[in-house]
N, C-alpha and C positions, 0 to 999 in steps of 0.2 A: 504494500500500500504506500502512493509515493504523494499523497495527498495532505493537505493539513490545513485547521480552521482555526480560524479566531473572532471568539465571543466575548466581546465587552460591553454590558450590559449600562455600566457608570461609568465611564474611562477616569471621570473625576475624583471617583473612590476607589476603584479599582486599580488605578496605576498610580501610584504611589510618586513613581521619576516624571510625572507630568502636571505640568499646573497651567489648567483653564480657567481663565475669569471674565475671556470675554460672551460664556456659552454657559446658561444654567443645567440642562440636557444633553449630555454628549453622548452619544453609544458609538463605538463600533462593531463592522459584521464583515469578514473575509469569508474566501474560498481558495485554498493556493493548489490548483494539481500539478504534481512536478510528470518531469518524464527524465531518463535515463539516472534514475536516481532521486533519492527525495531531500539530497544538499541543499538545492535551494529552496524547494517548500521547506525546508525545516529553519532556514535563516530568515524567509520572508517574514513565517510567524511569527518570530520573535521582534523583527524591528522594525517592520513597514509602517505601521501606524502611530509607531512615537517619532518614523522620523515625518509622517504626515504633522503628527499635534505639536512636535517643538520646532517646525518650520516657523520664523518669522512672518512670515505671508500667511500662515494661521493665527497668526495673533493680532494682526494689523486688519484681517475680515477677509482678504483675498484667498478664499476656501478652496477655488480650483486650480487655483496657480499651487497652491502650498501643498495640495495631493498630486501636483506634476513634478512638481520641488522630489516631493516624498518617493515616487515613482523611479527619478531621475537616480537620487543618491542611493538608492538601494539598488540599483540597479549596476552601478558604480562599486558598489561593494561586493554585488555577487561575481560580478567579474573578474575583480582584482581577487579574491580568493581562490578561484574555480585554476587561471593562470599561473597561481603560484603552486599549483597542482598537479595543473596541466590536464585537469578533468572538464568532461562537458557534459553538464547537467543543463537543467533550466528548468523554469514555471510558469502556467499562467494564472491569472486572478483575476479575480472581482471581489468588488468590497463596498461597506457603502457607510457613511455616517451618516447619524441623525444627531444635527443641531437646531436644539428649540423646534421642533415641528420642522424641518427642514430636511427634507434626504441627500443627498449626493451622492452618487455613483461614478464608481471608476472601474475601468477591464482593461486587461491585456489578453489575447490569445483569444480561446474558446471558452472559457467559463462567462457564465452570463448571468442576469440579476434579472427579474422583474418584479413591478408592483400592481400588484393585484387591484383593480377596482369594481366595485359591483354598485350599480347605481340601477332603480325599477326593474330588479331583478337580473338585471342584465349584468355576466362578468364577462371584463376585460383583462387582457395584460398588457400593461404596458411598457413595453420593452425600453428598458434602461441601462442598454449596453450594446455593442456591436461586433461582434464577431469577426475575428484578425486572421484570416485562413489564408495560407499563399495563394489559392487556387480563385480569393478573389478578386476581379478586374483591378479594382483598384489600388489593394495592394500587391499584386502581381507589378500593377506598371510603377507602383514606388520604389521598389524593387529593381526592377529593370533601370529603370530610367539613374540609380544612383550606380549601374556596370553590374549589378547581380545576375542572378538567375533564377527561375522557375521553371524548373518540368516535372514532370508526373505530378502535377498539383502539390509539390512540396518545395521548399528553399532549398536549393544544387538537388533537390530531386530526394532531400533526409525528410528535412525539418515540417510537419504540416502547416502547424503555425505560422504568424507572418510578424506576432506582438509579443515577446515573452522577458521576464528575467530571467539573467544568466545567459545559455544555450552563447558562451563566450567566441564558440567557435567562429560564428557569424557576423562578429560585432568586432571593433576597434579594439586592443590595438592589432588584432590576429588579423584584421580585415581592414581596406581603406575607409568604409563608411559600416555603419551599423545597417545592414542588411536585415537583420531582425532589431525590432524596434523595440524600443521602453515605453513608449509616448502614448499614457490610457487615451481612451474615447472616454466622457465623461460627461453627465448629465443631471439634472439637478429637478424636483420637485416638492412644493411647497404642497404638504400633508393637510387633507382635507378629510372629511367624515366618508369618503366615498371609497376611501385606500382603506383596504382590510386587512392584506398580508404583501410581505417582503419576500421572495423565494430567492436564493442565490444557489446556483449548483455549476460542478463540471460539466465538463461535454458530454458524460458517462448519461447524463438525463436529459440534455436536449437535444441530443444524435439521436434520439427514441422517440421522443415527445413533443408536439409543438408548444411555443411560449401560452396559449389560449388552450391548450390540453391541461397542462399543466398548471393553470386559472383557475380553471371551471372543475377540476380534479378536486384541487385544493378547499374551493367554496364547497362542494358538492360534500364533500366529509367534515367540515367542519357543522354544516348543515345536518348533517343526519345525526351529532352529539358526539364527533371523534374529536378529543382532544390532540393538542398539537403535536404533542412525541408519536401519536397515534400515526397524524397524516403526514408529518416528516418521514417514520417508518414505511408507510404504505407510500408514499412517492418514489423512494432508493426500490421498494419491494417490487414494483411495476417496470420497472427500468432495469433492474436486475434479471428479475425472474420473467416476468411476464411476457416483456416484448425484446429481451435476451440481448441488451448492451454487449458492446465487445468493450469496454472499458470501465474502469471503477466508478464509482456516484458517490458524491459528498453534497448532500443539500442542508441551507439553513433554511430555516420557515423561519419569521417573524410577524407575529398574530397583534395587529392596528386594535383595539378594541376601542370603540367611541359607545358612550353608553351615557343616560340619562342621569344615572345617581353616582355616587360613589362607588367604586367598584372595593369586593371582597375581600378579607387575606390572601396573598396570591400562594399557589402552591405549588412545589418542585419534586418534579417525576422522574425517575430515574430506570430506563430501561436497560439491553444490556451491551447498548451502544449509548454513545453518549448523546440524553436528550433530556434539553431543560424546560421550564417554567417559570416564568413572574408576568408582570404585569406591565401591559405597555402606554407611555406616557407622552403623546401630542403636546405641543406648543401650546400654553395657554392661550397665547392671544390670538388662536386661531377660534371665530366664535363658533363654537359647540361646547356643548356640556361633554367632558373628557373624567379621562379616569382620574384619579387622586395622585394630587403631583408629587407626594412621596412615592410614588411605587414608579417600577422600571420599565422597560418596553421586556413584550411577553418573545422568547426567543427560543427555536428548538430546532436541535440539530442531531442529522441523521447519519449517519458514512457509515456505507458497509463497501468489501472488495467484490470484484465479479469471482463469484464461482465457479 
């Protein structure tokens, strides 16, 4: 298993090396699936998102500059280690924070994020990520056009990806230009009552499932009274099992609850992969009646290997 995730529920209490003061709400949410090795998913997890929150450009409000910052320098690090090795690993991700009612999303590679809306019954997903594959047009001619190559729909005909950390082989200084690139696609949406859930997974679930399968999946089992470790489980189950992945699935679910009264004690589920529970917390000044803004956003996460 060459995958790895990261859930920070409060980055402001949970990370101790990080101090936020200009964001009462912070979370973050990764996905990192590595390939020829899990070196770099395993360094991603650990420092992408502090060097996202102690970027200057995070502290000054410039949120997407400071997650390209974060992107940039970690990017930069996985290389310079991978060189002093002489190994070639790499990763791609998606991740997303929520500041005050506010989402952001970033991707490299093939993992992808969507946010779920249902409005007069009606669910959507709304895709908040883009998919970095050599094989397409227009990273194909980014590609090309800086003296690369693409055939057999892969970089020199290896790599599928066109977006990844590490994968040194294809990048500076081993290479004249970074032929495989660091630089997320990133998107941004301000949290309304009509966003229910956050899905972020590998390629292992959207090589199977379309973005609007995997919506209406989601809505559909939370609908019937399956709690969230439930439907995170049954999303990797269907992708695994059912419609038989050729590669691993790591999905986080994150459950939006907008709700009239004060919501509950929240409660934490523990099955025998790792999947949690609490409570998810909007922007107050977004006007809706929201959950109780001591409690956290409700987050659960599913990873199993292919069988």
């Amino acid at each position: 298993m060459e995958d790895t995730h990261k859930r920070i529920d409060d980055v402001r209490k949970e990370e101790k090396g990080i101090s936020i003061t200009n964001f009462s709400q912070v979370a973050y949410y990764g996905v990192y699936d590595g390939h020829g090795g899990a070196q770099t998913a395993e360094m991603v997890v650990d420092e992408l998102h502090s060097k996202i929150f102690k970027s200057e450009l995070f502290d000054s409000g410039d949120i997407v500059a400071a997650i390209h910052n974060g992107f940039q320098e970690m990017d930069k690090y996985v290389v310079e280690e991978a060189n002093k090795q002489n190994s070639m690993h790499g990763c791609t991700c998606v991740c997303s924070l929520v500041l005050d009612g506010v989402v952001y999303f970033a991707n490299i590679g093939d993992s992808e994020g969507i946010l779920v809306e249902v409005e007069n019954g009606n669910v959507t997903a709304k895709i908040m990520t883009k998919a970095h594959k050599a094989n397409e047009p227009s990273e194909k001619d980014r590609i090309e056009s800086m003296g690369g190559h693409v055939f057999f729909g892969r970089v020199y005909g290896s790599l599928a990806v066109s977006r990844s950390f590490g994968d040194a082989k294809y990048k500076r200084p081993k290479t004249s230009k970074d032929f495989v690139s660091w630089e997320p696609y990133t998107d941004v949406q301000i949290l309304s009552p009509i966003h229910k859930y956050m899905i972020l997974a590998c390629d292992g679930l959207f090589d199977v499932m379309k973005h609007n399968e995997v919506a209406e999946m989601t809505h559909k089992l939370f609908e019937e009274g399956l709690d969230a470790p439930s439907v995170a489980k049954h999303l990797v189950t269907t992708a695994v099992k059912d419609l038989q992945t050729e590669d691993n699935v790591t999905v986080i679910v994150v459950k939006i609850e907008w709700t009239d009264q004060e919501c509950g004690e929240s409660q934490t589920t523990q099955n025998e992969a790792p999947v949690e529970d609490k409570t998810p917390q909007p922007d107050p000044t977004i006007n809706s009646c929201i959950s109780d803004p001591e409690q956290q956003p409700s987050t659960h996460v599913q990873t199993l290997p292919q069988e």
